[in-house]
VEXDO-367451 format. One record per residue: x, y, z of N, C-alpha, C in turn. Coordinates in steps of 0.02 Angstrom, whole numbers, plus 50000, padded with zeros to 5 digits. Example, Ala and Ser with C-alpha at 12.3 -4.5 7.8 and 13.67 -1.06 7.14 Angstrom:
BEGIN
506604971650390506154977550390506604983550390506424988850354506844994750357506455000250394
***
This chain:
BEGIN
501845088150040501405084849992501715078449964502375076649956502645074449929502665067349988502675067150042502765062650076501925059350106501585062750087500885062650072500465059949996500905057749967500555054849890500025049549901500275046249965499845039249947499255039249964499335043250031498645046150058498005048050023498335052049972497875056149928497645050449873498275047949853498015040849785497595037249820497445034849910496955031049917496415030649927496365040449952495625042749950495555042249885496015043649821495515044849766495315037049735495525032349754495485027949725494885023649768494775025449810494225023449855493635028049832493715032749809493255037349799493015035449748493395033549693493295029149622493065022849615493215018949697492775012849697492085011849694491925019649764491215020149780490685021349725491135025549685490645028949625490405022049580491145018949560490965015849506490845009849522490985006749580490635002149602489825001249604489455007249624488865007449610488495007149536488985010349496488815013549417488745007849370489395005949386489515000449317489134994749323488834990849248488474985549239488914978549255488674976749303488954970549317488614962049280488884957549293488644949849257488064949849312487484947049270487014944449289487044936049317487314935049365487544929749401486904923849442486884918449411486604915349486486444918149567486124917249584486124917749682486214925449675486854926649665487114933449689486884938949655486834939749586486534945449556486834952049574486474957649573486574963949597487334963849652487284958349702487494958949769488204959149743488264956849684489224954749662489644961549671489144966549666489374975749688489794975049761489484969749796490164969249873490604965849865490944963349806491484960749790492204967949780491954973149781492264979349781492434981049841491964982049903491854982349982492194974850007491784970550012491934965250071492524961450061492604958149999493194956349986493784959549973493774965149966494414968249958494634972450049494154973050082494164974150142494514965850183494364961950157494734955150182495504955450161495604955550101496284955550066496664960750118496274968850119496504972550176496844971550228496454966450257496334964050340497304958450323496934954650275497714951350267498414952750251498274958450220498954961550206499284965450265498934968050330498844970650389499134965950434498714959550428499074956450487499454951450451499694952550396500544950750371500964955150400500774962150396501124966750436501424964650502501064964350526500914962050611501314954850610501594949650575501524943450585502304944750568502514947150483503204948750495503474954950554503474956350583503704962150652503644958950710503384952050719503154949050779503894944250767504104943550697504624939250692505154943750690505134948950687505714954550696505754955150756505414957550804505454957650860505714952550922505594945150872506004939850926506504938550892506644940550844507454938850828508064945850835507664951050861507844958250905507634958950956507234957850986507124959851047507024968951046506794971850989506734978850969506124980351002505944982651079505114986451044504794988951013505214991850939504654996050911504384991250868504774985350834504424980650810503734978250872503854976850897503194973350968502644979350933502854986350940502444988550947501934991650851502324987750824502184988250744501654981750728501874976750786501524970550770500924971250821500734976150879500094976850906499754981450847499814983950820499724993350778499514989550741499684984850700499504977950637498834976650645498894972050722498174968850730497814974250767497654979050761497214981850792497014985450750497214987550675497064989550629496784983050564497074979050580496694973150547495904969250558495914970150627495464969450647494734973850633494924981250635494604985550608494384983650528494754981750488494674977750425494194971350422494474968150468494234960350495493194962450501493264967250558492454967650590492044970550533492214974950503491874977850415491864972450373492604968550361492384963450320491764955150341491784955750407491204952250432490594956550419490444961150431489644964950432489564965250350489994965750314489614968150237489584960050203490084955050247489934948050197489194945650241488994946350316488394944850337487874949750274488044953850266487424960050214487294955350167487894952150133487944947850074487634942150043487884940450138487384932050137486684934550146486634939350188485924940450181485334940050110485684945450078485354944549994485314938649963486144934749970486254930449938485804924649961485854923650009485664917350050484974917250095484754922550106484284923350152484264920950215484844922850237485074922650308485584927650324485624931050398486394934650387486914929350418486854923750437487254917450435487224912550428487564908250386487324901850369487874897050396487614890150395488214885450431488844885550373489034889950364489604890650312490314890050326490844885850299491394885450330491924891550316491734894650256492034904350246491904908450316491284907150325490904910850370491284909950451491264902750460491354899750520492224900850535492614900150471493194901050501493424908150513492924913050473493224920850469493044923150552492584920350582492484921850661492824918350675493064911150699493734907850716494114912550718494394914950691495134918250660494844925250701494314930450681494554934850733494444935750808494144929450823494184928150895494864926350915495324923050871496114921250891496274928250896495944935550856496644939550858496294944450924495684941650939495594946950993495864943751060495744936851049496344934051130496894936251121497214937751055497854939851059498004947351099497314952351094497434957651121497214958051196496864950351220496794951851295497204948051347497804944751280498384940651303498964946151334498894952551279499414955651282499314960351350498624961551359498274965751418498494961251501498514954051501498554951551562499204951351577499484951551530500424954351549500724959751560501034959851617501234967951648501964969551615502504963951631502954965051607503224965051526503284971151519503444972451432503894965351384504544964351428504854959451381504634952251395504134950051429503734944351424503304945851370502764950551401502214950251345502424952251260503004955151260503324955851185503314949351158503744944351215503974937551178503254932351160502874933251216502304929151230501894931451165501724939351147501224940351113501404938251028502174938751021502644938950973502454932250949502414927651012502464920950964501634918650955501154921450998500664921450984500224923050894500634929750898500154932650841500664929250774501154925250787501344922550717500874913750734500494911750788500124907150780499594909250740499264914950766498734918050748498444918150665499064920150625499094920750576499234915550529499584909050554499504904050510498704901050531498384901650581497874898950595497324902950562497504908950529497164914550494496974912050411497514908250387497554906150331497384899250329497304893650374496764888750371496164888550375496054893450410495584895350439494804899250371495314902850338494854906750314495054905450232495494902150217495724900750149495684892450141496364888450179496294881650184495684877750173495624877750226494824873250247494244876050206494164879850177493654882950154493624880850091494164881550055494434877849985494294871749976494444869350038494554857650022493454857750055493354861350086492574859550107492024860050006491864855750015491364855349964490674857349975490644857850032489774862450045489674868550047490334875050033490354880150036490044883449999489464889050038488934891650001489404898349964489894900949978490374905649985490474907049914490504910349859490654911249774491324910849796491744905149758492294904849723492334897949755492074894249807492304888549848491704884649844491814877549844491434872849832490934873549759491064875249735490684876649655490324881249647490164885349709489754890249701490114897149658489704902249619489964904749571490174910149572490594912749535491054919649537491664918649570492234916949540492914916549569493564924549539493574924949565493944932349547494414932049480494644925649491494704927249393494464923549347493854923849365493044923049302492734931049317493204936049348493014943049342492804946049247492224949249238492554951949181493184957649163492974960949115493774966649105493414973149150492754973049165492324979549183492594977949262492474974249287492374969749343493314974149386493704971249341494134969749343494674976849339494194982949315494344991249305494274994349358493604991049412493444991649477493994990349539494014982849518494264977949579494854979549587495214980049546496114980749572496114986049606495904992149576496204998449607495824997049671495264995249694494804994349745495314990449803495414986149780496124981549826496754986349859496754991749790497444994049835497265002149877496585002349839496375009249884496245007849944495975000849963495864998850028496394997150082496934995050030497684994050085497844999950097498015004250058498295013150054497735016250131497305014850135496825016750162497035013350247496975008550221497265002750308497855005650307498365005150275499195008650283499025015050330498465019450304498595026350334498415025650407497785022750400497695020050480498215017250524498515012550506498805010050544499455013250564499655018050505500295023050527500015028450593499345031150589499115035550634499295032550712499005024850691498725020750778499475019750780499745019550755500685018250764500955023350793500845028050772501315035950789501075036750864500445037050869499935036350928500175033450991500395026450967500705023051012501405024651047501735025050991502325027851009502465034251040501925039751050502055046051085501675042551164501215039351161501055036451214501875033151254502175026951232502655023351256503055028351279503345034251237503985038151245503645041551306503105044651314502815049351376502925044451455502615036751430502675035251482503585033651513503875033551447504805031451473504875037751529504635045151490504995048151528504725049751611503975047951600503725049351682504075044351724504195037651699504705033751743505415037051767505785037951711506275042751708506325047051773505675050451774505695058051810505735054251914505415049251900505185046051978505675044352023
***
């Protein structure tokens, strides 16, 4: 139980999102209204996605300054669990724009770079697929997914910030920036942020362990030949 705490703090704290995310009276906002309730879901499912493939981005730099596979294989486990973050946090901000905007996409540069960016991390996984040999595709994918990730943060933060036409709340003047949260807002949102990492953490420890009984099975059938 004891090596199990976090697990349990992130179901409950996810569990505490869902409830009171729905419950509590939120600001009666411009454009967004009601919809500011996916500021609990979509954005904190982004923050998710980023703290994930920080994961992935420091281990990609462990791995070329070791030459360790289990880093290689901490920094695939990253993005493939980020991504999982990444595709939810695209479907609930399309839900968003939908209400908000009356479209589920608009020529938006939030919008436009958050697909940019996970089209970089899925070449990254069919980069890693066309390479047979392990300590190439370690080095190759290694230096890849630390491109990936600064191109992650222009992409979806940078450029989005300096663009002035951004229909997006918090960028280009449009309204609700996370700290113009109120204190209600704000009883929600944090724990929501970390129930969602706790939540990606567990995942990504599963698809990790996963991997690694996979790699070790295949060492030893080589082994045996």
């Amino acid at each position: 139980m004891k090596k199990h705490w976090w697990k349990i703090l992130g179901v409950l704290l996810l569990t505490y999102t869902i409830i009171a995310g729905f419950l509590i009276d939120v600001p009666d906002l411009p454009i967004i209204r009601e919809s500011i309730r996916n500021l609990f879901f979509h954005v904190c499912m982004w923050f998710t996605m980023i703290l994930i493939f920080l994961i992935g981005f420091i281990n990609s730099i462990r791995y070329l300054a070791t030459f360790n596979r289990k880093y290689d294989r901490m920094a695939v486990e990253a993005v493939n669990t980020g991504l999982v973050f990444g595709i939810l946090g695209l479907v609930t901000g399309m839900i968003w724009a939908r209400f908000a905007w009356g479209d589920f996409w608009t020529n938006d540069p939030q919008l436009n770079g958050a697909a940019v960016s996970l089209m970089i991390y899925f070449a990254y996984l069919i980069l890693r697929s066309s390479l047979d040999d392990e300590e190439k595709r370690g080095k190759v994918a290694g230096v890849y997914n630390i491109f990936a990730f600064v191109m992650l943060i222009i992409f979806i933060q940078i450029l989005p910030s300096m663009a002035e036409s951004s229909l997006h709340p918090g960028k280009g003047g449009s309204p609700m920036t996370v700290s113009e949260l109120d204190n209600t807002m704000r009883l929600v949102f944090y724990p929501a942020i970390a129930g969602w990492f706790l939540i990606g953490l567990w995942i990504y420890n599963i698809r990790l362990r996963i991997r690694n009984i996979k790699d070790k099975l295949k060492e030893r059938l080589l082994m045996t030949k």
